[in-house]
C-alpha positions in Angstrom: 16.2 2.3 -18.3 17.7 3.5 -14.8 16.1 1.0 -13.0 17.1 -1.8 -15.2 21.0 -0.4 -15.2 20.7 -0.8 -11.1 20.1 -4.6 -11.7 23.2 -4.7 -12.8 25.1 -3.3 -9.7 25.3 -5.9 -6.4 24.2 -4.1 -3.4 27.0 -5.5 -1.4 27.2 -5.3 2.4 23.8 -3.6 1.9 23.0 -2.9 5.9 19.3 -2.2 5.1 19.4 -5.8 3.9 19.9 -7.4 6.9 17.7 -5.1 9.1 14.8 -6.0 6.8 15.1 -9.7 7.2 15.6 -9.3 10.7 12.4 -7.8 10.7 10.0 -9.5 8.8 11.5 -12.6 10.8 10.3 -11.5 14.0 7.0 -10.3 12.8 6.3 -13.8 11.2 7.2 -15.7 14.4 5.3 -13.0 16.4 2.2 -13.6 13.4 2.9 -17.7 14.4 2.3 -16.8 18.2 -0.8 -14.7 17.8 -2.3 -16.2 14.6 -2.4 -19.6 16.1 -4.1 -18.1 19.5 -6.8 -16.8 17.4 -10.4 -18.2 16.4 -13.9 -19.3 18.1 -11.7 -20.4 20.9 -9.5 -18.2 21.8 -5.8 -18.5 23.2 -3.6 -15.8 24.3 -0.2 -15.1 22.8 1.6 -16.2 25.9 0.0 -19.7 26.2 0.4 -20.5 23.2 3.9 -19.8 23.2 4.7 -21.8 26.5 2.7 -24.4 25.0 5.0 -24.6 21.8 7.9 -24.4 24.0 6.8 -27.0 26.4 7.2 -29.4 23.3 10.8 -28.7 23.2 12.6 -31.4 25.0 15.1 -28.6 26.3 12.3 -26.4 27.7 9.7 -29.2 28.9 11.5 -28.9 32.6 11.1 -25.1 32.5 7.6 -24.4 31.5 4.8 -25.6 34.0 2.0 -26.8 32.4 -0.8 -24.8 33.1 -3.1 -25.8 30.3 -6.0 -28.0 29.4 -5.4 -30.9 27.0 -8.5 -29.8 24.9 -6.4 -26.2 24.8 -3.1 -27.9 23.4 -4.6 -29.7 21.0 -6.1 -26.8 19.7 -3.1 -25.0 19.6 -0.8 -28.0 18.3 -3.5 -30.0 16.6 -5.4 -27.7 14.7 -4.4 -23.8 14.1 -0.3 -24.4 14.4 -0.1 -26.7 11.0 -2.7 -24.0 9.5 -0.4 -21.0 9.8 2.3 -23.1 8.9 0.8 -23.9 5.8 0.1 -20.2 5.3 3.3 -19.4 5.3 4.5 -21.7 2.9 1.8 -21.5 0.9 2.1 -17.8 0.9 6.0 -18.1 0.5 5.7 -20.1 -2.4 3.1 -17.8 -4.1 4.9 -14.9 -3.9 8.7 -16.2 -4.9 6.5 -18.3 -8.0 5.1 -14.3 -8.7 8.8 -13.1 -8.9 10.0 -15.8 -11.0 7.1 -15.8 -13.3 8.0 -12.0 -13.6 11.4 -12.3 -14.4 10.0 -14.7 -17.1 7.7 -12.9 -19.2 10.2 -9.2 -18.5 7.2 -8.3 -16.7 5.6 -7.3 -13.3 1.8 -8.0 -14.1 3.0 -11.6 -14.2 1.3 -14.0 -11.6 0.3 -17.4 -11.5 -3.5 -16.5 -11.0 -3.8 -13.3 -13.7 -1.6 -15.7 -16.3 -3.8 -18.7 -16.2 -1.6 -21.2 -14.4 -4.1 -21.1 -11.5 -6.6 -22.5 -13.4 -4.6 -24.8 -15.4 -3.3 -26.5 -12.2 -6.8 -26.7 -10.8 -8.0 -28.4 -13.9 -6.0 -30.9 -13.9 -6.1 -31.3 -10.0 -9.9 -31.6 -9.9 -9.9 -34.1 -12.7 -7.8 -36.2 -10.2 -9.7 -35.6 -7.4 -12.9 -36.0 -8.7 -12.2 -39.7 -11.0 -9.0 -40.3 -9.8 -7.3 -39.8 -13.2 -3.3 -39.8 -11.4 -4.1 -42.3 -9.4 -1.0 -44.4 -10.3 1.4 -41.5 -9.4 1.0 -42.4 -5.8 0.8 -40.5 -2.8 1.8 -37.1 -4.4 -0.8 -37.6 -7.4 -2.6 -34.1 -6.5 0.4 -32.6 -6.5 2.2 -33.9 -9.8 -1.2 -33.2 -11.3 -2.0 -29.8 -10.5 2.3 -29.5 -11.5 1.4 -31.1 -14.8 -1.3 -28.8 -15.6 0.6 -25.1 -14.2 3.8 -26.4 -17.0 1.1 -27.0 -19.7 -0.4 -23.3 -19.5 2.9 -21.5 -18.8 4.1 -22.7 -21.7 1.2 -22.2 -23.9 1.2 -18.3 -22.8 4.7 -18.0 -22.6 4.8 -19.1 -26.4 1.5 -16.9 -27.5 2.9 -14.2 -25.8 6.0 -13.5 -27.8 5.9 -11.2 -30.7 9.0 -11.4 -33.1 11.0 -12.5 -30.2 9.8 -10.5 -27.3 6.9 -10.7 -25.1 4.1 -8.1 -25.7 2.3 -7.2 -22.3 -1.0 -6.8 -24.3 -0.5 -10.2 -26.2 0.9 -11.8 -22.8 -2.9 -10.8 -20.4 -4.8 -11.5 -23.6 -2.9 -14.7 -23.6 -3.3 -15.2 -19.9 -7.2 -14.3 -20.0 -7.7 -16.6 -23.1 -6.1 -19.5 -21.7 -7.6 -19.2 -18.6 -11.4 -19.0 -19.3 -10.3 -22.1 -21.8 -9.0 -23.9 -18.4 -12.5 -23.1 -16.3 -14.3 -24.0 -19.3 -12.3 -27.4 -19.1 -12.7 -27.8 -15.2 -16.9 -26.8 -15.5 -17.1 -29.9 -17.4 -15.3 -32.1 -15.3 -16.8 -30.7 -12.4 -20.7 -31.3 -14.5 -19.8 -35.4 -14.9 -18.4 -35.7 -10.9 -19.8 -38.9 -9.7 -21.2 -37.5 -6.4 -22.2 -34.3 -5.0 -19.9 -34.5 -1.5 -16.6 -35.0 -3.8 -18.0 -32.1 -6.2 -18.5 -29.9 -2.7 -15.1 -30.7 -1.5 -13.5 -29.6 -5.2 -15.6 -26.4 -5.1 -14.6 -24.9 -1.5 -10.9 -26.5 -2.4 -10.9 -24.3 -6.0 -12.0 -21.2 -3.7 -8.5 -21.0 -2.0 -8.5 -22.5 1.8 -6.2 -23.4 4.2 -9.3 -25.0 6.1 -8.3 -28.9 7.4 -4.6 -28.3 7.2 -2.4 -31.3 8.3 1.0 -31.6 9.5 1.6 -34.5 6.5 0.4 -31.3 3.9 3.5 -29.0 5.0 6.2 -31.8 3.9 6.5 -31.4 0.1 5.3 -27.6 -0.3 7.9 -26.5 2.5 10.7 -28.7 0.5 9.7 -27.7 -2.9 9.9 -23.7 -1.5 13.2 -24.6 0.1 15.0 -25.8 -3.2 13.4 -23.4 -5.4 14.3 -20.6 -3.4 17.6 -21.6 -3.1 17.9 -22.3 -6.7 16.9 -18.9 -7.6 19.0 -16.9 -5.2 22.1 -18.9 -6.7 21.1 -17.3 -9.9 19.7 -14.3 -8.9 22.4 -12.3 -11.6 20.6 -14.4 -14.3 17.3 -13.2 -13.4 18.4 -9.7 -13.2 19.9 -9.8 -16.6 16.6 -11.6 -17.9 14.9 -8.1 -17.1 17.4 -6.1 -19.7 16.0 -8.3 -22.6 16.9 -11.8 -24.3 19.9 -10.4 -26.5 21.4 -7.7 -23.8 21.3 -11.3 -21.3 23.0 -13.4 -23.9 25.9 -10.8 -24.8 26.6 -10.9 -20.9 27.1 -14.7 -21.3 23.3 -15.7 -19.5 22.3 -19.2 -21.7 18.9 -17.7 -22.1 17.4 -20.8 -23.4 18.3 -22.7 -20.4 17.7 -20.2 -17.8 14.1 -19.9 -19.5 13.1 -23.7 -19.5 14.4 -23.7 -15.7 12.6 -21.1 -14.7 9.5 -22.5 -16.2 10.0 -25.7 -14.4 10.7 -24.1 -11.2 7.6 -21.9 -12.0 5.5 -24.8 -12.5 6.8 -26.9 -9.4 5.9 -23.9 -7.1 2.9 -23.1 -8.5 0.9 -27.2 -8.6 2.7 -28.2 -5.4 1.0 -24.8 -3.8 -2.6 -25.1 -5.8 -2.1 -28.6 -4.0 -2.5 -28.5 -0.6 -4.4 -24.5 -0.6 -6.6 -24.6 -3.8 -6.9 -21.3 -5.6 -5.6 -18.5 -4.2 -4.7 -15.5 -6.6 -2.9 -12.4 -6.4 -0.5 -13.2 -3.7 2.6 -13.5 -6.4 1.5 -10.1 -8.1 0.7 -7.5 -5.0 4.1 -9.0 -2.9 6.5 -9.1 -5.1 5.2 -4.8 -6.2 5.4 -3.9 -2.6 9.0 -6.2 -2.0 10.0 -3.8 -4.9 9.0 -0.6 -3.2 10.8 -1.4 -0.7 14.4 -3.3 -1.6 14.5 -1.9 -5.6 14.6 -5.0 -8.1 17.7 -6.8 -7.3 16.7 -10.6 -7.2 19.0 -10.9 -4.4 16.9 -8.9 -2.1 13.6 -9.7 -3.9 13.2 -13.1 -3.1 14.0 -13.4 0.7 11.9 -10.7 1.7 9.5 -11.5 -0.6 9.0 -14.8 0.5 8.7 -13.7 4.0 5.9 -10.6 3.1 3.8 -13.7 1.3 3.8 -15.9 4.5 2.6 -13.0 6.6 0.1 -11.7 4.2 -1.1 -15.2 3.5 -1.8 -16.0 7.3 -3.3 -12.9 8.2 -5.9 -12.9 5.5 -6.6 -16.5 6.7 -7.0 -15.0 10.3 -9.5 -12.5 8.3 -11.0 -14.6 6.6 -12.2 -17.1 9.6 -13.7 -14.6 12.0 -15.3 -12.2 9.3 -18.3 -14.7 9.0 -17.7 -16.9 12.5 -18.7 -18.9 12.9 -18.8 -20.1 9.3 -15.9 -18.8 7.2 -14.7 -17.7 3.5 -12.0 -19.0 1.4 -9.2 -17.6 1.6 -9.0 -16.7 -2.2 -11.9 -15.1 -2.6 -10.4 -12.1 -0.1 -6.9 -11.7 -2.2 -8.9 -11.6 -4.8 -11.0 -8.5 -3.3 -7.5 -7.0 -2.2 -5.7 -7.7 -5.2 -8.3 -6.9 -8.1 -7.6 -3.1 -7.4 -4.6 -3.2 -7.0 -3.9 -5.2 -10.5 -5.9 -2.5 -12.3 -4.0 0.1 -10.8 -0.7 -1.7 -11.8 -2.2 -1.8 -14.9 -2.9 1.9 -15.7 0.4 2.9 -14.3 2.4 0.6 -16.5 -0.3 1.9 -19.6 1.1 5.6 -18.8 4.7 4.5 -18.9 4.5 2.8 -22.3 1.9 5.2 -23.8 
C-alpha cells in the first residue's frame, strides 16, 4: 500500500531525474558507436564515428576520409540500421511491458508471458506465408501481426478478470492458455506453407532477429514508439491511478473504461508493429520495466523514459551477443532474452507469491 500511495505524489524538479536520462543517453549513443564497429569485421569506435559524422553535411569538410568504401558500407549499410532497429525494437518492447502492466494492475505482465507474442506472430506468418493481408498494402505484416496482438489482449484481458478485478493466477493461466492455443494455430499454418525457403524464413523470423535490418524497417516502428510514448507520458497520472484499482481510479475522476480500451490499442500497436520488423523476442517488456522500477520507484513519469532507453540498450547488446557467440553463424536474438529472462520471471514470480501468501 505505501508504494501505491507514492504514485500519487509528482516527483517534481526530481534532480535524479534528469541525471538519469542524461545518462542512459550517452551510454546509448556510446552503445551506437561501438555496437556498430563490432562483428566478423571489425571497426573501431573512432572510425566509425568520423564515418557517421562525415555524412553530416556540416562536418564533411572537417573529417578526412581515411576509410575504405567496403569499410563505410559496412558501417552505414549494414550494422548502423541494425542497432537502430535495436533500439527501437527494444524501446518499444519495454514501454509495451509498462503499459501492458499498468493494464492488468500487474508487473508479471509482458507481451511474450501474456500470449500477445504469439498471437501477433500467428497472424503475421499466415501473411507471410499465403499472403492472407495482402490487400492492406505495404504495411500488411505489420497491421497483421497488430490485428492478432489486439485479439489476444483482449481475450486475456477479459478471462483474466474475476468479479471485476484481475486475478494474477487467472491472468498467467489465461496468458499460458491462450498462448499454446496461438502456437498450436501458427504449427498448422506453418504444416500447409507452400515452400520450404518461405517456411525457413518464418521460422528464424518467429525466433526473434534483428538479422537483414533495412533503413525502410525503422520508419513505422520508430513513429509508432514516438506517438505512443508520448501518448502515455501525457497520461502518465492515469496510469498511476490505474495501479490503485478500477473504483479508487474512477473516484479520482480517471474514465477507466476509456483509459482501458486506449491502452489496449496502444498495447497492441506497439507490440505487432515491433513483432513486425524483429519477430519474437520475449521478456524485454517484463525484466526492463522491474529494473526501471528499482531504480526511479513506479511513477509513470519516470518509468517510461528511462525505460525506453534501458530496452534499446539491452536489446542491442544482446544482439552484439548473440552474433559473435556462434561466429560465424549466429542465434536469434530471442532465444537469449529468453535464457536471461526465464529466471528472472520465476524469481518475480515467487517474490510476488510471498507477498500475497
Amino acid at each position: 500500500m505505501k508504494q501505491k500511495r507514492k504514485l500519487l505524489r509528482d516527483a517534481e524538479g526530481d534532480p535524479k531525474m534528469g541525471l538519469i536520462i542524461i545518462l542512459l543517453a550517452v551510454v546509448s549513443v556510446i552503445t551506437l558507436f561501438v555496437a556498430t564497429g563490432i562483428g566478423p569485421v571489425s571497426v573501431d569506435p573512432g572510425t566509425t564515428a568520423r564515418i557517421l559524422l562525415h555524412k553530416l553535411p556540416w562536418f564533411q569538410d572537417r573529417i578526412t576520409n581515411d576509410w575504405t568504401l567496403v569499410t563505410e558500407n559496412i558501417v552505414v549499410g549494414l550494422r548502423l540500421p541494425r542497432v537502430c532497429l535495436g533500439m527501437v525494437v527494444g524501446a518499444s518492447l519495454a514501454v509495451c511491458g509498462v503499459t501492458m502492466q499498468a493494464l492488468v494492475r500487474n508487473n508479471l505482465a509482458d507481451p511474450f508471458i501474456l500470449g500477445v507474442s504469439s498471437g501477433a506472430a500467428a497472424f503475421a506468418t499466415l501473411g507471410m506465408l499465403f499472403g492472407t493481408f495482402a490487400f492492406l498494402g505495404t504495411y500488411s505484416l505489420s497491421i497483421s501481426a497488430f490485428i492478432g496482438a489486439a485479439i489476444t489482449i483482449i481475450f486475456v484481458y477479459t478471462l483474466s478478470r474475476v468479479r471485476g478485478r484481475i486475478n494474477i493466477t487467472q491472468l498467467l493461466l489465461s496468458g499460458v492458455a491462450i498462448s499454446m492455443i496461438m502456437s498450436g494455430v501458427t504449427s498448422i499454418i506453418k504444416l500447409g506453407a507452400p515452400n520450404a525457403l518461405g517456411l525457413h524464413n518464418a521460422e528464424f523470423w518467429m525466433s526473434g532477429s534483428l538479422a537483414g535490418a533495412k533503413w525502410g524497417y525503422l520508419k513505422l516502428p520508430l513513429v509508432v514508439l514516438v506517438l505512443c510514448l508520448a501518448y502515455l507520458l501525457i497520461n502518465y497520472r492515469g496510469l498511476n491511478l490505474l495501479l490503485l484499482g478500477e473504483e479508487n481510479a474512477g473516484a479520482l475522476g480517471i474514465n477507466v473504461r476509456s483509459l482501458q480500451k486506449q491502452l489496449i490499442l496502444v498495447a497492441s500497436l506497439m507490440a505487432g508493429v515491433t513483432i513486425a520488423v524483429s519477430g519474437t523476442i520475449g521478456f524485454v517488456g517484463l525484466m526492463v520495466p522491474h529494473f526501471t522500477r528499482l531504480i526511479v520507484g513506479g511513477d509513470h513519469r519516470k518509468v517510461l523514459p528511462i525505460s525506453a532507453l534501458l530496452g534499446g540498450i539491452l536489446v542491442v547488446w544482446v544482439d552484439v551477443a548473440a552474433r559473435l557467440i556462434i561466429a560465424p553463424e549466429e542465434l536469434p536474438v530471442g532465444i537469449l532474452t529468453a535464457i536471461i529472462g526465464g529466471p528472472i520471471f520465476i524469481a518475480m514470480l515467487k517474490k510476488t507469491t510471498k507477498e500475497n501468501g
